[in-house]
C-alpha positions as CSV (number, residue, x, y, z in Angstrom):
1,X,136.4,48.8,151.5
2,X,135.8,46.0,154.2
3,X,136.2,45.7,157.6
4,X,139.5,47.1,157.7
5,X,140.1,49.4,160.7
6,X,142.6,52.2,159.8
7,X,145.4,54.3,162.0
8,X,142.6,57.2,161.6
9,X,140.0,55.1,163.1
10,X,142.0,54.1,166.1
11,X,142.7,58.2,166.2
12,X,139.3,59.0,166.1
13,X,138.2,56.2,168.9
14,X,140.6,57.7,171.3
15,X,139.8,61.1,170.6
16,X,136.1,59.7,171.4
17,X,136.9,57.9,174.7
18,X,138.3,60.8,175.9
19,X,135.8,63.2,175.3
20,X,133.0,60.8,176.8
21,X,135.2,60.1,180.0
22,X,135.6,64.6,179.9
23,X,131.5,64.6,179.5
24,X,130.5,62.1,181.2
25,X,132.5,60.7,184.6
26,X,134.3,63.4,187.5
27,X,137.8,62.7,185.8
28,X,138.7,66.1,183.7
29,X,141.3,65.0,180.8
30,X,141.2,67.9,178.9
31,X,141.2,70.1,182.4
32,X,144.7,68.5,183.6
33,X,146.3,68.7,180.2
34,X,146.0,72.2,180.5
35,X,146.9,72.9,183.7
36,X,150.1,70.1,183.2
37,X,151.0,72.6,180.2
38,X,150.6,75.8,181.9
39,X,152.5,74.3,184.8
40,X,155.1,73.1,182.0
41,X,155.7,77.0,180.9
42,X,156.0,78.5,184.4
43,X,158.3,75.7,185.8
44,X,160.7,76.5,182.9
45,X,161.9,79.4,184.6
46,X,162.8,77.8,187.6
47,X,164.9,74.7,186.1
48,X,168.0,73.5,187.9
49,X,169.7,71.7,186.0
50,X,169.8,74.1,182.6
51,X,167.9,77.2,181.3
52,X,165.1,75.0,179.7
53,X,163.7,71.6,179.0
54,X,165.2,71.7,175.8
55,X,169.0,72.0,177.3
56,X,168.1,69.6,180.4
57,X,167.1,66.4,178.1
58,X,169.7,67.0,176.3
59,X,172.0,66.9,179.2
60,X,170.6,64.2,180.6
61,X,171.0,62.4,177.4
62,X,174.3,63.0,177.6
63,X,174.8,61.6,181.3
64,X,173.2,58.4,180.1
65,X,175.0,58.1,177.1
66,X,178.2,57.8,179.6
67,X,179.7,55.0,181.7
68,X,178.0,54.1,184.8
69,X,181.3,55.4,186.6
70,X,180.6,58.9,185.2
71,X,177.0,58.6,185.9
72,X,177.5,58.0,189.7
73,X,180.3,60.5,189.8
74,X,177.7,63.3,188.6
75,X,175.1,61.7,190.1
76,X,173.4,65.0,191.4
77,X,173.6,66.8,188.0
78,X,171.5,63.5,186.8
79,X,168.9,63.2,189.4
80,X,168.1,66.9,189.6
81,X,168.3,67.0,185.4
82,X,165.7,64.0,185.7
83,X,163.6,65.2,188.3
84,X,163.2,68.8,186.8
85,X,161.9,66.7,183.7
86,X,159.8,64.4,185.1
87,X,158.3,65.9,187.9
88,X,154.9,67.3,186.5
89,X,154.6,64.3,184.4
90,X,154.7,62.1,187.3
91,X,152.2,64.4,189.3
92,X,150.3,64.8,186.1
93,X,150.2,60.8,185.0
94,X,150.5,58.9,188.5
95,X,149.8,61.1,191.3
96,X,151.7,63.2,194.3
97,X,152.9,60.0,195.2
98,X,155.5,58.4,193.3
99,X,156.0,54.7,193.9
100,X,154.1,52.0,192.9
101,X,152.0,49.0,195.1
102,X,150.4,45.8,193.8
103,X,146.4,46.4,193.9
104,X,144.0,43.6,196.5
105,X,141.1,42.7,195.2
106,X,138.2,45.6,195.1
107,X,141.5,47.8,195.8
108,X,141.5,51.3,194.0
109,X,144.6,52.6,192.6
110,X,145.0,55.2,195.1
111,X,143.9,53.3,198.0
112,X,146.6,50.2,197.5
113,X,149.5,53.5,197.1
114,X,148.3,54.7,200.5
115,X,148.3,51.0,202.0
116,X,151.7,50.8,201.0
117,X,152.8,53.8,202.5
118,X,150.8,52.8,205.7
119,X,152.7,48.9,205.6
120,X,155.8,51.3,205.5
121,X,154.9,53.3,208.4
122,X,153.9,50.4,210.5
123,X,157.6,49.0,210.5
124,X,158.6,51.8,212.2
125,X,158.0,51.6,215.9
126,X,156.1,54.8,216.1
127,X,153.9,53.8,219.2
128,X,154.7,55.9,222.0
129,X,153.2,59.3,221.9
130,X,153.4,59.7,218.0
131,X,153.4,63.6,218.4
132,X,156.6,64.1,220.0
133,X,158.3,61.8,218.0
134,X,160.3,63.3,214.2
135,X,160.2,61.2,211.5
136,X,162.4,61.7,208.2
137,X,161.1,61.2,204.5
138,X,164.7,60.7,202.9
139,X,163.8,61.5,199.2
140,X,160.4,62.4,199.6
141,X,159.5,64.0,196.1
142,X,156.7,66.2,196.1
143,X,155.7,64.6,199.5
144,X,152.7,62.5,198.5
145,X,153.6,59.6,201.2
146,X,155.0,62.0,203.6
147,X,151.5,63.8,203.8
148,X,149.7,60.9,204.0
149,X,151.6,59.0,207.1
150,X,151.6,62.2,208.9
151,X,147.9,62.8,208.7
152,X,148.4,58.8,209.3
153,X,150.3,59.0,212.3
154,X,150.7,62.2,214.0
155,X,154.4,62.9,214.1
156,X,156.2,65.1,213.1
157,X,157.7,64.9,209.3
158,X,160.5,66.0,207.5
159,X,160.8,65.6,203.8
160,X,164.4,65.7,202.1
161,X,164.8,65.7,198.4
162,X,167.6,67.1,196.4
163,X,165.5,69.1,193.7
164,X,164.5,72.3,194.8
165,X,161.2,72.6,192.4
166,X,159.9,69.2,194.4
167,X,160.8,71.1,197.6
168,X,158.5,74.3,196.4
169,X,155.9,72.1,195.3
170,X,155.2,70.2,198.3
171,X,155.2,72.9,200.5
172,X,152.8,74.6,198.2
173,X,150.6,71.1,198.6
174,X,150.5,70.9,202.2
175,X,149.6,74.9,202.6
176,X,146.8,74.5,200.2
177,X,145.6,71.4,200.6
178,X,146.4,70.3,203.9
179,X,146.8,73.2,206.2
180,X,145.9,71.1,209.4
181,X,149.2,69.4,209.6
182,X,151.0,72.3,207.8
183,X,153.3,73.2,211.0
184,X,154.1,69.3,211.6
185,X,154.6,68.4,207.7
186,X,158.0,70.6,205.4
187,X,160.4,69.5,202.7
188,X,163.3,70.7,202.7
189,X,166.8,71.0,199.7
190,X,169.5,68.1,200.4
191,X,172.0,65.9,199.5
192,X,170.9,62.2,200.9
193,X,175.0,61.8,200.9
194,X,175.6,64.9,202.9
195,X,172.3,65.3,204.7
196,X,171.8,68.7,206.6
197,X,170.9,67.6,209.6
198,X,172.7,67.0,213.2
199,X,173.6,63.5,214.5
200,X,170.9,61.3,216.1
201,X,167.8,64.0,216.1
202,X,165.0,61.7,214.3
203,X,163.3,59.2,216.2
204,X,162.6,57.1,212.5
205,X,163.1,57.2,208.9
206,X,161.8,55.9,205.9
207,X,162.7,55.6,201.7
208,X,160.5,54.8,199.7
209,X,161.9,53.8,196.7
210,X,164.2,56.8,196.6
211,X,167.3,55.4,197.6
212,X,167.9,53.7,194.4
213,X,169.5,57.4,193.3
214,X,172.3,56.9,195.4
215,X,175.9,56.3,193.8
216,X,176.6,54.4,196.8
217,X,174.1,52.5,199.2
218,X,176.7,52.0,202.1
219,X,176.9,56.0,201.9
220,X,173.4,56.9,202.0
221,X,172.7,54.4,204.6
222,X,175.2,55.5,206.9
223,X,174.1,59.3,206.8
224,X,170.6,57.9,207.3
225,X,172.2,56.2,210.8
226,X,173.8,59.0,211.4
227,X,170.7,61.1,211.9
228,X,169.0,58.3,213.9
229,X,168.5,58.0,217.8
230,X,170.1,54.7,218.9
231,X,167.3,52.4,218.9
232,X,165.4,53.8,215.7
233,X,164.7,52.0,212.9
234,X,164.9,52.6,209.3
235,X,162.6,50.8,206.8
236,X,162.8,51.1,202.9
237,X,161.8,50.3,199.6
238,X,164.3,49.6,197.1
239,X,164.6,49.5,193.8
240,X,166.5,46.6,192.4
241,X,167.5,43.9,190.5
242,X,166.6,40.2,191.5
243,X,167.8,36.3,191.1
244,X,166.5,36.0,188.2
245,X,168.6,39.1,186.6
246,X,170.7,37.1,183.9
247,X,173.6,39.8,182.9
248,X,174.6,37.8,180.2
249,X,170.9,38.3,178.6
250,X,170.7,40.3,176.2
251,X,167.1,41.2,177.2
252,X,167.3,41.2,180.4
253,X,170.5,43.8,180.0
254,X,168.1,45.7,177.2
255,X,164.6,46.0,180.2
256,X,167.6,46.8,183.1
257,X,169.1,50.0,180.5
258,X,165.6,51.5,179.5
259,X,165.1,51.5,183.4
260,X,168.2,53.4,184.5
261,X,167.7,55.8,181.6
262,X,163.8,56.1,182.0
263,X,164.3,56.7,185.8
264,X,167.3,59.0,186.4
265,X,169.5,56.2,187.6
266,X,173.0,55.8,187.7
267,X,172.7,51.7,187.8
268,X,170.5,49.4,189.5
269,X,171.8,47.0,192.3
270,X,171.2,43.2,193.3
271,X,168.9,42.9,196.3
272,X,171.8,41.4,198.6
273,X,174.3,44.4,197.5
274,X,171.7,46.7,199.3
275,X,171.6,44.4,202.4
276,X,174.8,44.1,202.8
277,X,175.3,48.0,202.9
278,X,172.7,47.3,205.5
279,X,174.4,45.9,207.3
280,X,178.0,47.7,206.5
281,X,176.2,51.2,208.0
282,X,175.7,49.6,211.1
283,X,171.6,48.5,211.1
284,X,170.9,45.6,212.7
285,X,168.6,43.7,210.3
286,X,164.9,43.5,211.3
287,X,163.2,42.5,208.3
288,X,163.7,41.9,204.5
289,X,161.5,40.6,202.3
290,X,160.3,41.3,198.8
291,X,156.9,42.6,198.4
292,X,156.6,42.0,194.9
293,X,156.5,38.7,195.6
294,X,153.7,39.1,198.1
295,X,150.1,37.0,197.8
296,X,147.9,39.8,196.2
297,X,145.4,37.9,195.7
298,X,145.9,37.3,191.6
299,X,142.8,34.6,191.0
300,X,140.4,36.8,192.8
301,X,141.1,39.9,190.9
302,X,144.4,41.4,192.4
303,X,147.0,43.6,190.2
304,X,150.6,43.4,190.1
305,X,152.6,46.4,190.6
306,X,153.6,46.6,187.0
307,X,150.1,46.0,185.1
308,X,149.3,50.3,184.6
309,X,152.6,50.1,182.3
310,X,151.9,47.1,180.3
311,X,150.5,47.8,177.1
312,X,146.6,48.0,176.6
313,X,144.1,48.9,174.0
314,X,141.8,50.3,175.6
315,X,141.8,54.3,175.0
316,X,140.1,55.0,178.6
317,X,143.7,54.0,180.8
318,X,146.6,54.9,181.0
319,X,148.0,51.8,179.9
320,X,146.9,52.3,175.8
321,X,150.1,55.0,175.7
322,X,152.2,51.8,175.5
323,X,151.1,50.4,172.5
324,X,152.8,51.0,169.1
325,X,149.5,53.5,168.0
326,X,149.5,55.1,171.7
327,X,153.2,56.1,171.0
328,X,152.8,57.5,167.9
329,X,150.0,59.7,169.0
330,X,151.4,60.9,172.2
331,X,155.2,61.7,170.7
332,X,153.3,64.0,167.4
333,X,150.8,65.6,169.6
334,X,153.5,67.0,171.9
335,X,155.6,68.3,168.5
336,X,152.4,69.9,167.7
337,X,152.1,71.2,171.1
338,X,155.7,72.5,170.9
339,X,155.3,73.7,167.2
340,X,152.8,76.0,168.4
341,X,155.0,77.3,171.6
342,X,152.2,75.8,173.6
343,X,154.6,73.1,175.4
344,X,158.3,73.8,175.8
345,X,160.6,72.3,173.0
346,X,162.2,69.2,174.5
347,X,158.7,68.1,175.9
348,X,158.4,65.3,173.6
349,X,161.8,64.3,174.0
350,X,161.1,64.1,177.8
351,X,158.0,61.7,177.1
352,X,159.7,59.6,175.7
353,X,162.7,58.8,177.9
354,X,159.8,58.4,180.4
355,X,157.9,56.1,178.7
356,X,161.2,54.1,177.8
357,X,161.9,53.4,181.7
358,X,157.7,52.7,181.7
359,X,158.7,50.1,179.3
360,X,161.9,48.5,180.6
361,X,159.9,48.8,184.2
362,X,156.9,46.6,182.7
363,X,159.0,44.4,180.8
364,X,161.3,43.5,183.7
365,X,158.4,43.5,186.4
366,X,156.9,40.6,184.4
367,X,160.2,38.7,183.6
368,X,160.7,39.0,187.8
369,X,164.0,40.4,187.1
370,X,163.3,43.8,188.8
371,X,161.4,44.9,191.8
372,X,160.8,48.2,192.8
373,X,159.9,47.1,196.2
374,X,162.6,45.3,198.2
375,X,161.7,46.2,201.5
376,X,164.8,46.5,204.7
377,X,164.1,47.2,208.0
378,X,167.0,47.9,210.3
379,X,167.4,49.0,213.3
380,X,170.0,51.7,215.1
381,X,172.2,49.5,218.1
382,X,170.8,51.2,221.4
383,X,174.7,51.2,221.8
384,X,176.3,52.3,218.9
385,X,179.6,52.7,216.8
386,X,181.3,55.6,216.2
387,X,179.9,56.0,213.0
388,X,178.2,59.1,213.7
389,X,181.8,60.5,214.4
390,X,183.1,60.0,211.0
């Protein structure tokens, strides 16, 4: 017999792990599973992009199975297909806010996501009476960030995503949880290309790592200008692909795919393509920078943005769903979950185009040929172009 440790073992460690963390710390595993698959059933109903999940991964395969031309030309039909898909699992796996931060030293996972947000905010000039002033979130999700820098704050925000179930579900946040800044705190349904808004009515505006949906950055920029008082600034994080990005690499080419397809992307840009369209909208240039690249603070127990999707064997994280067993486990137990019409069919499917773009995302966060956060900070000319004419 010896010491050999079987697949069954490792099965029935995890299944162990989890029901001490259940028993014995606040976290409730077996509480938010449920709830994520109850939530799974009723949001079914209310799909935008097909009649179920089944129908809307398929679709989405499709898109992503196309040229990148096609991609950006339907780029709505992929962002809301993705979003439909991946929206509880974000919420469910990550949090209301959906970006991602390095972690200082004695840093909790929640608290370096809000300090991120907070950097964000504090590029944009909001110092003179903070309650008058309107701020836009453009593609703000479920609104995790654009809760917390209005509590933050004061002002007055305004959330824009394109996929109506975000929009429901973070104004069904902020009533519940947040009442206190419910009247100063909405999301609202829009096109980021063709945003519903008049010219020059926001005093700031922000991205965070949203902007990388667009098919075209000059395009989304400009309508972001257009919307801006002359002398407001815009400040961002993008999602993009760096110096070291070899596009003869078969590798690097392989990480950069499993991103687009894991992420709802049409294709990912070089940082100084999304400067330049900066600069082609009309911002004058403030600040840029890549944060990923920032002093964390490594030797003395800082985390790079990319470490909670790096593969790990320990059952109690997150991180242990990226390992060869960890993917086994998670794709059957969601066909079992579906075989007994307890999860939608197409839920596994979803998983694991989700936990591809995890894996291209950790690969090419620790071969420095991605960054999710290239940060821009531009400002709107106190006397303008006609830009807001066009």
């Amino acid at each position: 017999m010896g010491n050999s440790f079987t697949v069954g073992d490792a099965v029935c460690l995890a299944a162990a792990s989890i029901t001490a963390v259940q028993l014995l710390t606040p976290a409730d595993p077996f509480g938010s599973s449920l709830r994520l698959l109850k939530q799974l059933r009723s949001q079914e109903g209310g799909l935008t992009c097909s009649g179920d999940v089944k129908n809307g991964i398929d679709e989405y395969n499709r898109l992503h199975s196309s040229s990148a031309d096609e991609r950006n030309a339907e780029y709505k039909t992929l962002v809301n297909s993705y979003y439909d898909l991946a929206t509880l699992f974000y919420e469910w796996g990550w949090g209301q806010s959906f970006h991602f931060a390095n972690r200082y030293p004695h840093e909790t996972f929640a608290e370096s996501i809000r300090r991120h947000e907070y950097h964000l905010a504090s590029k944009l000039g909001l110092t003179s009476d903070p309650a008058r002033l309107k701020v836009l979130d453009v593609g703000c999700g479920i609104g995790g960030p654009m809760r917390n820098i209005c509590n933050f704050t004061g002002c007055d925000l305004t959330g824009l995503t394109l996929n109506q179930y975000q929009v429901n579900r973070g104004n069904e946040i902020v009533a519940s949880s947040m009442p206190q800044i419910a009247s100063k705190c909405r999301s609202v349904q829009g096109d980021f290309m063709s945003m519903p808004f008049e010219n020059e009515v926001y005093d700031a505006a922000y991205a965070i790592e949203a902007t990388c949906h667009a098919p075209d950055r000059t395009g989304v920029y400009s309508e972001v200008f257009r919307v801006l008082k002359p002398g407001a600034i815009f400040a961002c994080y993008e999602w993009c692909m760096t110096d070291n990005h070899d596009p003869t690499n078969k590798e690097h080419l392989r990480m950069k795919k499993q991103i687009e397809e894991g992420d709802g992307l049409p294709d990912i840009c070089h940082t100084s393509v999304c400067l330049e369209a900066m600069k082609k909208a009309g911002f004058e240039i403030l600040q840029e920078e890549d944060l990923a690249n920032e002093e964390f603070g490594a030797g003395r127990g800082g985390k790079p943005w990319m470490l909670p999707l790096l593969p790990s064997w320990n059952p109690l994280t997150q991180r242990f769903q990226f390992n060869w067993l960890g993917q086994v486990i998670v794709k059957y137990a969601l066909k079992i979950l579906e075989f007994c019409f307890l999860a939608p069919k197409g839920t596994s499917e979803t998983q694991l185009m989700l936990q591809k773009g995890g894996i291209g995302l950790g690969d090419g966060g620790r071969a420095k040929i991605f960054t999710p956060m290239y940060l821009m900070v531009g400002r709107v000319p106190m006397k303008r172009s006609d830009k807001t004419d066009q």
